[in-house]
Structures are given as C-alpha cells and as structure tokens.
N, C-alpha and C positions, 0 to 999 in steps of 0.2 A: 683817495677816500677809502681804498680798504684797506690800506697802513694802518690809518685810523680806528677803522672797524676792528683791527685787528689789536691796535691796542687798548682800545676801551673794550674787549673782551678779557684781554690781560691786565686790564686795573681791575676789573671784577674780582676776576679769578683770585689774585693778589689780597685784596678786601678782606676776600669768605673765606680764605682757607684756612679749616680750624687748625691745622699741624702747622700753620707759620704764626708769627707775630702779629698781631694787630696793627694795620698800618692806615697812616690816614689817606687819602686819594692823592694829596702830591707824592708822595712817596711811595706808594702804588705806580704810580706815571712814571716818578724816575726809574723805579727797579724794572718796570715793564718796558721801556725806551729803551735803558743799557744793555737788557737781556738779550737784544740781538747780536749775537758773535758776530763779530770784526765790523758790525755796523758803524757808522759815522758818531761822531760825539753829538753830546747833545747840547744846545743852548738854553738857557732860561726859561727865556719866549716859548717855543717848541715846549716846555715840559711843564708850561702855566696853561699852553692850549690845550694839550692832555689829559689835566687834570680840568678840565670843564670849561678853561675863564676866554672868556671875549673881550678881546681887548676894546672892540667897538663900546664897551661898558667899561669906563673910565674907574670909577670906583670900585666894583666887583674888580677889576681886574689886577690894581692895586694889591689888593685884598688876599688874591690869587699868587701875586706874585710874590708877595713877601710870604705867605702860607706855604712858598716852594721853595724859595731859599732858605728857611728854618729847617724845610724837610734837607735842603740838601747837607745841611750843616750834621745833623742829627747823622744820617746815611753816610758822610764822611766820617765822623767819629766811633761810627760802627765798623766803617775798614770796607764799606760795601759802595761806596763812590769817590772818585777822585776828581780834581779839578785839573783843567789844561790850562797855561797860558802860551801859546807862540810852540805847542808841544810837550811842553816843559810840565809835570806832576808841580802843583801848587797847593797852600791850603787857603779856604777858600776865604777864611776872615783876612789874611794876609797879602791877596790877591790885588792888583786893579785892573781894569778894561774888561774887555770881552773873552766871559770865560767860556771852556766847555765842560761835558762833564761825562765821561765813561765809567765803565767796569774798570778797578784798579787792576795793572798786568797782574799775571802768575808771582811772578815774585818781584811786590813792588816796595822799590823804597821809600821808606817815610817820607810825605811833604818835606821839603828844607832840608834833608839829609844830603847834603856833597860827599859821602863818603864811596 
C-alpha cells in the first residue's frame, strides 16, 4: 500500500506541474509507474488501477481502461513509453497478447526496426 501512496502522490505531482505538459491521470499513472529505474514492466491492469478504476465496477472500469490504452498509445508516439511482448520492443497497435509497458532503453530502436 505505499507503493500506492507513493504513486498517487506522483500522479498528482505529474497533473500540477506547471513546467510540464498537461497530462490526463492515465498518463500521469503511466509516466509515474515507468519512473522507477530498473523497476519491473508495467501491465494494463496495474496502470488502470493507478489511475483510479475498480475493476470491481464493470463499467467505470471499462472506461478506465480504454482511457489508458489511448494514453498509452499517445506516450508511445511521444518516444516516452514502449511496449514488451516475450521481451521483444513492439508497437503497440500492431501487438497481440499480454503486453507490458516501460521506459524506452537509452538508445532504443524503433518498434519493428530489425536493423
């Protein structure tokens, strides 16, 4: 629980800060999840409970999670999240199964790049 605490202190923080961008709260949640160095990837689930949603609330949660997949789509296209599959840098419209989602390395290759 004070993982939690700690990161709904960092969605806040993320929200108000007049020197960054206006972010909505999934997107807050993602950036504040990834932000831990060498922390574990993040799932969906995990970054729809972040940003507020209960999945015990079938609709609301719904709601939640497609509100965080847009966000993650948006934050991919920005260069400031990347998708996993089985390890593997993916994007994320192009993806299937269970993905996750970090900080993109220091010097990451484009989704779909073999080169």
């Amino acid at each position: 629980f004070d993982s939690d605490r700690r990161h709904r202190r960092a969605i806040a923080d993320l929200m108000t800060d007049p020197n960054d961008i206006p972010r909505t709260r999934a997107e807050a949640a993602i950036l504040a999840l990834i932000a831990e160095d060498g922390g574990p990837p993040v799932t969906l689930n995990r970054i729809a409970r972040a940003a507020g949603g209960d999945p015990r609330q079938a609709a609301a949660w719904s709601k939640t999670l497609t509100a965080s997949r847009q966000a993650l789509l948006k934050l991919e296209g920005e260069g400031l999240v990347v998708a996993r599959r089985k390890g593997q840098i993916v994007k994320i419209r192009q993806a299937k199964g269970l993905l996750r989602y970090t900080a993109p390395p220091r010097s990451a290759p484009a989704p779909g790049d073999d080169s």
